[in-house]
FIDRENMI-558915 format. One line per 3 residues: their letters; for each residue x, y, z of C-alpha. Coordinates in steps of 0.05 Angstrom, whole numbers, plus 5000, padded with zeros to 4 digits. Layout:
// FIDRENMI-558915
a) X:Y:Z ~ ...
// end
This chain:
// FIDRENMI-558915
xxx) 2678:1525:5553 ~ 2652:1469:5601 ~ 2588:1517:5617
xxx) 2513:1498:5582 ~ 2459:1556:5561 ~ 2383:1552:5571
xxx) 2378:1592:5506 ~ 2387:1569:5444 ~ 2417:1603:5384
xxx) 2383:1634:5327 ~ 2404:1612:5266 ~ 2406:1663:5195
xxx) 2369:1646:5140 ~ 2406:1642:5072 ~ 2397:1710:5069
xxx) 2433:1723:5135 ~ 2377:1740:5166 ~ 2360:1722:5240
xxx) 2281:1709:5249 ~ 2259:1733:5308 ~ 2186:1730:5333
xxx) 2146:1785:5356 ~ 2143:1775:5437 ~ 2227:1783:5415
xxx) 2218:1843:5387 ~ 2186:1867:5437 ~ 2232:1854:5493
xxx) 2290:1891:5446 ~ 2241:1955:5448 ~ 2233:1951:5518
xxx) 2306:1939:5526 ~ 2326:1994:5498 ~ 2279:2041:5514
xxx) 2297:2041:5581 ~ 2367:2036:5574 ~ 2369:2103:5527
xxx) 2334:2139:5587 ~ 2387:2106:5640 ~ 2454:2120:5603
xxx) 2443:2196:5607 ~ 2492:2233:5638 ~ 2522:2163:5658
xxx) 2560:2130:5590 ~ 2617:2173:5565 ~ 2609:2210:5498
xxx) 2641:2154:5455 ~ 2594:2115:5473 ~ 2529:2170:5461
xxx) 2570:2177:5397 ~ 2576:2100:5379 ~ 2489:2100:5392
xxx) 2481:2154:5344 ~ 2536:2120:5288 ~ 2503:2058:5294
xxx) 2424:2088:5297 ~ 2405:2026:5320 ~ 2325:2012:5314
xxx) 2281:2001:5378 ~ 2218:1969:5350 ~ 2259:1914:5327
xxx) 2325:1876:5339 ~ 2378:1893:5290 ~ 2404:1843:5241
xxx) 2478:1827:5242 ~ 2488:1850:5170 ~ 2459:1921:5186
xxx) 2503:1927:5242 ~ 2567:1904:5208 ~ 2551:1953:5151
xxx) 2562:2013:5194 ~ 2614:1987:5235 ~ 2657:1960:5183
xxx) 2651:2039:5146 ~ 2677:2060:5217 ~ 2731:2015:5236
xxx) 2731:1948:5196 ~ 2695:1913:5248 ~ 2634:1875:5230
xxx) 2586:1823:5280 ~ 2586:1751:5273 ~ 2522:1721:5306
xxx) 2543:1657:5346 ~ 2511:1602:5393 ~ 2503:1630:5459
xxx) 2567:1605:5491 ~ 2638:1595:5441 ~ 2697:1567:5467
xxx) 2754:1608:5482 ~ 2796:1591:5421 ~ 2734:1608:5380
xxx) 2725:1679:5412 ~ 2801:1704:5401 ~ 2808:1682:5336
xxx) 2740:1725:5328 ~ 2763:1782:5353 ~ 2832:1783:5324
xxx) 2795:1779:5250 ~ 2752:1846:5274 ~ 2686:1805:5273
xxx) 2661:1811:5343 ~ 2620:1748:5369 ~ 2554:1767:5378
xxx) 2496:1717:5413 ~ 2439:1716:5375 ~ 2387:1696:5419
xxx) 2350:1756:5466 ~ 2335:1745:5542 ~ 2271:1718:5568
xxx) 2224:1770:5602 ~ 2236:1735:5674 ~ 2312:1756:5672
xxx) 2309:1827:5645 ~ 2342:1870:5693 ~ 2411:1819:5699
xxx) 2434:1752:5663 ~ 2493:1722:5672 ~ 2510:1694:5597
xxx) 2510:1753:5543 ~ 2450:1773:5499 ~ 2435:1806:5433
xxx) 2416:1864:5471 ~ 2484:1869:5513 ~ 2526:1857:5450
xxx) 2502:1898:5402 ~ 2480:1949:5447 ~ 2525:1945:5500
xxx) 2594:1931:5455 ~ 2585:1944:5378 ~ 2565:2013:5404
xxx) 2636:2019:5424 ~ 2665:1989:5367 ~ 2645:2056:5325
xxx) 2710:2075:5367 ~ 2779:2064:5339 ~ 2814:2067:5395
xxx) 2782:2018:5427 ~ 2764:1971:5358 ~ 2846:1972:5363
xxx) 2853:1941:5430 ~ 2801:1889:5429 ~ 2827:1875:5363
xxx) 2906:1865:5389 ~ 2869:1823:5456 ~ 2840:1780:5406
xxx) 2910:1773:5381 ~ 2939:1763:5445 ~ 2882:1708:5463
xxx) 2905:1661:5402 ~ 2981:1660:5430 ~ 2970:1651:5507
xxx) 2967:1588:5552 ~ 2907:1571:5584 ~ 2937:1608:5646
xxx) 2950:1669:5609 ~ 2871:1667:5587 ~ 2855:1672:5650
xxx) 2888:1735:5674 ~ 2875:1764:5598 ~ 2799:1751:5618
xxx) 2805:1803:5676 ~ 2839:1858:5633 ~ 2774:1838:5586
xxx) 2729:1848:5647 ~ 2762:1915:5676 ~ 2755:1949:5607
xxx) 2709:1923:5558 ~ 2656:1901:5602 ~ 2662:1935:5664
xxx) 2707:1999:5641 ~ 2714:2072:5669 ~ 2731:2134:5643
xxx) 2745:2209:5669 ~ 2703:2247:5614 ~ 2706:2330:5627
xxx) 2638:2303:5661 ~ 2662:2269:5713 ~ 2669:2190:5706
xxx) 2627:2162:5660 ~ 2621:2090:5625 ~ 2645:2042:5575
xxx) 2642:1976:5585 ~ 2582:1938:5552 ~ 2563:1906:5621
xxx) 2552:1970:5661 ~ 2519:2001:5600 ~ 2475:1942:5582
xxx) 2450:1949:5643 ~ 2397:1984:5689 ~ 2427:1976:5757
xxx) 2499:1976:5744 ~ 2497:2038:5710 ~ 2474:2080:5761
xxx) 2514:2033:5806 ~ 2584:2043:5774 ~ 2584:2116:5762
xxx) 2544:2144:5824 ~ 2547:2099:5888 ~ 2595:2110:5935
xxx) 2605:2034:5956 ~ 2650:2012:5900 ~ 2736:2023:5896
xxx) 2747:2068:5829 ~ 2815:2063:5813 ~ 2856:2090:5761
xxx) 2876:2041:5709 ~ 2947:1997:5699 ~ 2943:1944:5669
xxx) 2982:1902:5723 ~ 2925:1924:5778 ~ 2876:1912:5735
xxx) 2902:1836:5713 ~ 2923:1828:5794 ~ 2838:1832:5819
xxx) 2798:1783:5816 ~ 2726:1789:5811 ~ 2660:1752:5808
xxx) 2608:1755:5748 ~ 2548:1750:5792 ~ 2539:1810:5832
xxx) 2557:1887:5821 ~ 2634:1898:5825 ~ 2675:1928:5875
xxx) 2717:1948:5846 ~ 2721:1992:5775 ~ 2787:2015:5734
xxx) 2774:2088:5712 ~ 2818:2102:5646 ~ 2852:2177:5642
xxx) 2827:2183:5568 ~ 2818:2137:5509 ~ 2894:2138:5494
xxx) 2911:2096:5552 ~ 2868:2044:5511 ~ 2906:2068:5444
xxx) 2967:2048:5482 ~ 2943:1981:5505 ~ 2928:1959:5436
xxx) 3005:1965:5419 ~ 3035:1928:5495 ~ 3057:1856:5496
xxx) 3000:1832:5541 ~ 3026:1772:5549 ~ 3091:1795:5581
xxx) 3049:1844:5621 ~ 3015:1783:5655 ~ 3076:1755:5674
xxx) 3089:1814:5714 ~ 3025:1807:5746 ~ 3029:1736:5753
xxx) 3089:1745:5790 ~ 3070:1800:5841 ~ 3007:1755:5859
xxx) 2939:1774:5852 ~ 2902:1824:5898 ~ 2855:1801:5962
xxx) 2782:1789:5938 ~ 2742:1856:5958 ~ 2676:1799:5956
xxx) 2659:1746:5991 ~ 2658:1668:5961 ~ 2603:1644:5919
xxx) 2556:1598:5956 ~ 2553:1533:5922 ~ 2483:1512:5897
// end
């Protein structure tokens, strides 16, 4: 990746463990404090579910090693704390080993409501939680998969199919639509945003409308991709997704529903 991070990375001890200082702690428990009070009635079950597997402490951020322990019981998955930004070659070969690449740094106070890189709070939180799933450990383990055999093209429209379902995914619950996605769940306006506005497009998920729309990481989407049920997931994790983007790559991509990003 050509981009640069403000943060740096925490690096484990010998022990594996991350030291973080108080004021860090502190931003975790506040963090997630308010996030457990926004996802009510707004994540899906899975992901209440995934919270409760993983019983993750809020006076303190959670090691890696903790984590992975209760994942890897659950679907074989364990974290892997990393610099704050991988390259892309890094983060499928990741993923396709069932370690998910978790940033080990936590965000500053001044940017607690959105950044645009990922923290420890929006990984662990946001996407281990998830991960307690198997259904969808399966897909983002065959995307990982997928990553290591396509072009850079093909990364490119595998990074929206990433961005419609991990991070900013849908799903019809007996509730009404709820979320999924570690980006609407990780965070405080989005939530509310994605599953109760009327501005955005909900659509219901395929996978070539999903890798046909292009989208833009800095502002809330337009656009979301509601799945039917976690089997539609089940049967991504088994599709060529490479031959699925040739599809899409031939149809053409979708109008932007945004407008272009003023340069700085």
């Amino acid at each position: 990746m050509s981009k640069t991070s403000k943060y740096e990375a925490k690096v484990p001890d010998d022990n594996g463990i991350i030291p973080y200082s108080e004021d860090e702690h502190a931003v975790w428990h506040d963090l997630i404090t308010r996030q457990m009070d926004i996802i009510k009635g707004r994540a899906c079950p899975e992901f209440l579910d995934g919270l409760e597997i993983l019983d993750l402490p809020s006076d303190r951020i959670p090691q890696p090693g903790e984590v992975s322990e209760k994942l890897y019981a659950r679907t074989g998955w364990r974290v892997e704390p990393v610099p704050a930004l991988i390259n892309f070659d890094r983060f499928f070969t990741l993923l396709a080993e069932k370690r998910f690449p978790a940033a080990s740094f936590i965000r500053h106070r001044d940017e607690m409501d959105y950044l645009q890189e990922p923290d420890i709070f929006h990984e662990i939180f946001g996407h281990a939680t998830m991960l307690t799933h198997q259904a969808f450990a399966d897909f983002t383990e065959s995307y990982g998969k997928a990553g290591l055999k396509a072009s850079k093209a093909d990364r490119v429209m595998l990074a929206r199919l990433y961005w419609f379902t991990v991070e900013f995914g849908l799903i019809d619950s007996h509730h009404g639509i709820r979320s999924y996605g570690g980006g609407i769940n990780s965070s405080p306006g989005e939530c509310v945003y994605a599953v109760e506005s009327d501005q955005p497009i909900r659509r219901r998920f395929d996978i070539l409308s999903a890798l046909r729309t292009p989208y833009r990481i800095d502002i809330y989407q337009p656009v979301y991709y509601v799945l039917h049920n976690f089997h539609d997931m089940f049967e991504l994790a088994s599709m060529d997704l490479i031959n699925w983007i040739r599809k899409a790559r031939i149809m053409g991509e979708f109008d932007p529903l945004f407008p272009p990003k003023q340069a700085a």
